[in-house]
C-alpha positions as YAML, in Angstrom:
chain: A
units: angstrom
residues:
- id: 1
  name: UNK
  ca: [0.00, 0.00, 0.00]
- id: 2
  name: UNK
  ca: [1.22, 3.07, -0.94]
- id: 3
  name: UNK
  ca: [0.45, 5.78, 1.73]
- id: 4
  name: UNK
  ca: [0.83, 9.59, 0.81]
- id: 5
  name: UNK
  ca: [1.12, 12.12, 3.61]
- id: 6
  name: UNK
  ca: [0.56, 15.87, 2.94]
- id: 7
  name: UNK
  ca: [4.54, 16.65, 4.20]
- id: 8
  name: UNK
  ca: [6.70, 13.99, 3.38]
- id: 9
  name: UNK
  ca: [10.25, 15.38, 5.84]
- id: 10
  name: UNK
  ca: [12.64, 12.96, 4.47]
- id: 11
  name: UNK
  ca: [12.28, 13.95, 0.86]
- id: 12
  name: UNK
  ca: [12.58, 18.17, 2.21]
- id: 13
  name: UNK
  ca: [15.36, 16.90, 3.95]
- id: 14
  name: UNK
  ca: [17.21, 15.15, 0.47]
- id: 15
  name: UNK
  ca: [16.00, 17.89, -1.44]
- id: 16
  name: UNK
  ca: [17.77, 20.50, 0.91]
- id: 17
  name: UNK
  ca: [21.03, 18.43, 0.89]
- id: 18
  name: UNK
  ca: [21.31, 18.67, -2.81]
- id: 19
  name: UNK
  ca: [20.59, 22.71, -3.00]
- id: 20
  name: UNK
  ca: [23.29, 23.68, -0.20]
- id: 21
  name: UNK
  ca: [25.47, 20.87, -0.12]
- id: 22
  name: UNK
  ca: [25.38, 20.73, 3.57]
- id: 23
  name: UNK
  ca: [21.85, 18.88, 4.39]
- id: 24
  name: UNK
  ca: [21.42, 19.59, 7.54]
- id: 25
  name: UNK
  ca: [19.93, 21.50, 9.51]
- id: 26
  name: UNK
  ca: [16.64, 21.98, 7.96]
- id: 27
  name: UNK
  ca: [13.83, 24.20, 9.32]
- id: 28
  name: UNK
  ca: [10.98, 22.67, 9.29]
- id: 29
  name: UNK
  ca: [7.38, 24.24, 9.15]
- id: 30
  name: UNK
  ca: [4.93, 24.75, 11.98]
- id: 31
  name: UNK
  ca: [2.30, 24.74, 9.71]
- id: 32
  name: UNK
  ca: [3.40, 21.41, 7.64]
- id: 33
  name: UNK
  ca: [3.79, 19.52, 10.48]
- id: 34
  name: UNK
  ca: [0.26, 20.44, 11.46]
- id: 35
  name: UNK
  ca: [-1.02, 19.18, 8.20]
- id: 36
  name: UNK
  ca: [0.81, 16.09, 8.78]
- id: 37
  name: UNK
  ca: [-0.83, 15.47, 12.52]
- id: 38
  name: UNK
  ca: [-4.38, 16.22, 10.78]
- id: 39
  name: UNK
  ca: [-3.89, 13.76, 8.63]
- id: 40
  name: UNK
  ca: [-2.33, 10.86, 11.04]
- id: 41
  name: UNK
  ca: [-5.58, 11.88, 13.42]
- id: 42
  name: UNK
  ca: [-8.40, 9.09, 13.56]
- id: 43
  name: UNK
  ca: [-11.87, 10.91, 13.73]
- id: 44
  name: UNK
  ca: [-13.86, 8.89, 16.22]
- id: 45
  name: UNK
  ca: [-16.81, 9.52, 18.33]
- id: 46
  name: UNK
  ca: [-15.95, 10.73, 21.66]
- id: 47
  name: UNK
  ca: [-18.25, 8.06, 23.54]
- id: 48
  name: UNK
  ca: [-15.47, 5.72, 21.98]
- id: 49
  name: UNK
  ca: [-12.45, 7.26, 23.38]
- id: 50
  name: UNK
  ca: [-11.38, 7.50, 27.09]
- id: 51
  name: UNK
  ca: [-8.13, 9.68, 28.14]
- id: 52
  name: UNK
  ca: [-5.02, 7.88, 29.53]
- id: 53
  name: UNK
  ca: [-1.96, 8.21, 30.33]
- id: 54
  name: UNK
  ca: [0.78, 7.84, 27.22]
- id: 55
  name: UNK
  ca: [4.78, 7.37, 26.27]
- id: 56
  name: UNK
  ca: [7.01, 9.47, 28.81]
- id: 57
  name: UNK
  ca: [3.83, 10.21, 30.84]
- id: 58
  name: UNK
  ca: [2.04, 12.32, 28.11]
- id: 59
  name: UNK
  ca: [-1.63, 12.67, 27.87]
- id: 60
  name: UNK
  ca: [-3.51, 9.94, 25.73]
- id: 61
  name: UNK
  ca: [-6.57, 8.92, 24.11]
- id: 62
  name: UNK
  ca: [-7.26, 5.25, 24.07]
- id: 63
  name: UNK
  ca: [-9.92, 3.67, 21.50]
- id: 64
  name: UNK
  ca: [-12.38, 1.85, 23.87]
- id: 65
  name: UNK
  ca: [-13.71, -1.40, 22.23]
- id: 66
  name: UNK
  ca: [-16.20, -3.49, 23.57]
- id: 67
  name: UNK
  ca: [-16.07, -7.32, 24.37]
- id: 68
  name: UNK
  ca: [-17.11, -9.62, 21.95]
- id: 69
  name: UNK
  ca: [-18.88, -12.96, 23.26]
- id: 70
  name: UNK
  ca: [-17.38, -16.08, 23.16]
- id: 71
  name: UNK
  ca: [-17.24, -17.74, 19.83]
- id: 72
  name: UNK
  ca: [-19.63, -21.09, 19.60]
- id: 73
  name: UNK
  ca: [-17.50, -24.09, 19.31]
- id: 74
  name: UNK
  ca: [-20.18, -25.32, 16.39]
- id: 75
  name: UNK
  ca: [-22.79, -24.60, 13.90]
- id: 76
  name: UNK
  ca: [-22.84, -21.29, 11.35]
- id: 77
  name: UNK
  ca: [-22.94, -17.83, 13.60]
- id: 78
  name: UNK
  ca: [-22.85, -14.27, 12.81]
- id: 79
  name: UNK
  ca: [-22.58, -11.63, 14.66]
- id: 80
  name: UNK
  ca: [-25.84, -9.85, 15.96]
- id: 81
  name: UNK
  ca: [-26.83, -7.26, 18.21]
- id: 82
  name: UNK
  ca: [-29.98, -8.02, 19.99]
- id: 83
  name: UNK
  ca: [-32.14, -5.92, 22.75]
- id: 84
  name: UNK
  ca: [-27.88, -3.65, 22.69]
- id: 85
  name: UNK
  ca: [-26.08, -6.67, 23.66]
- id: 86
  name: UNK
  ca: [-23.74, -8.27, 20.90]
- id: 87
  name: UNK
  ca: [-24.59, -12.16, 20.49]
- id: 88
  name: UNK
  ca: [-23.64, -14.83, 18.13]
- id: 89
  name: UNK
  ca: [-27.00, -15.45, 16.54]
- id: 90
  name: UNK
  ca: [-27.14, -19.09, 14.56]
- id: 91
  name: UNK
  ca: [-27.66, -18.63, 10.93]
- id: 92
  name: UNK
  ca: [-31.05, -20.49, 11.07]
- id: 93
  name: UNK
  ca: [-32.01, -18.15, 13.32]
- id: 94
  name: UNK
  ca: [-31.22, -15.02, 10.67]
...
């Protein structure tokens, strides 16, 4: 898969080394790296997401997901919500 970001710092950073001759340091944009964090953000409803603590103590968000129930051991099952609670429901049952 070929993934495109908006600001892609390695190729600014080649680029520059070939202008000067001296590659680094490069100053990079406020405003680029913005556009890249917009882009690497997952939209997700709130109700989903519950804060944490992250790497070096840094505040987190963590995607809450629920429990599934146990798989049946036999039989064709998909997987159903009934009443809000997710349930294997047997295919002849669909």
């Amino acid at each position: 898969m070929d993934i495109k970001i908006p600001v892609d710092f390695e190729a600014k950073v080649k680029a520059a080394s070939q202008v000067s001759g001296g590659g680094y340091p490069i100053q990079i944009s406020a405003t680029d790296l913005m556009r890249n964090f917009a882009y690497a953000t997952l939209l997700v409803d709130e109700k989903y997401v519950e804060s944490t603590t992250g790497v070096n103590g840094h505040e987190a968000r963590k995607l809450k997901m629920f429990s599934l129930p146990t798989m049946p051991d036999s039989g064709t099952h998909v997987l159903g919500a009934v009443d809000g609670t997710l349930q294997w429901l047997a295919t002849e049952e669909c």
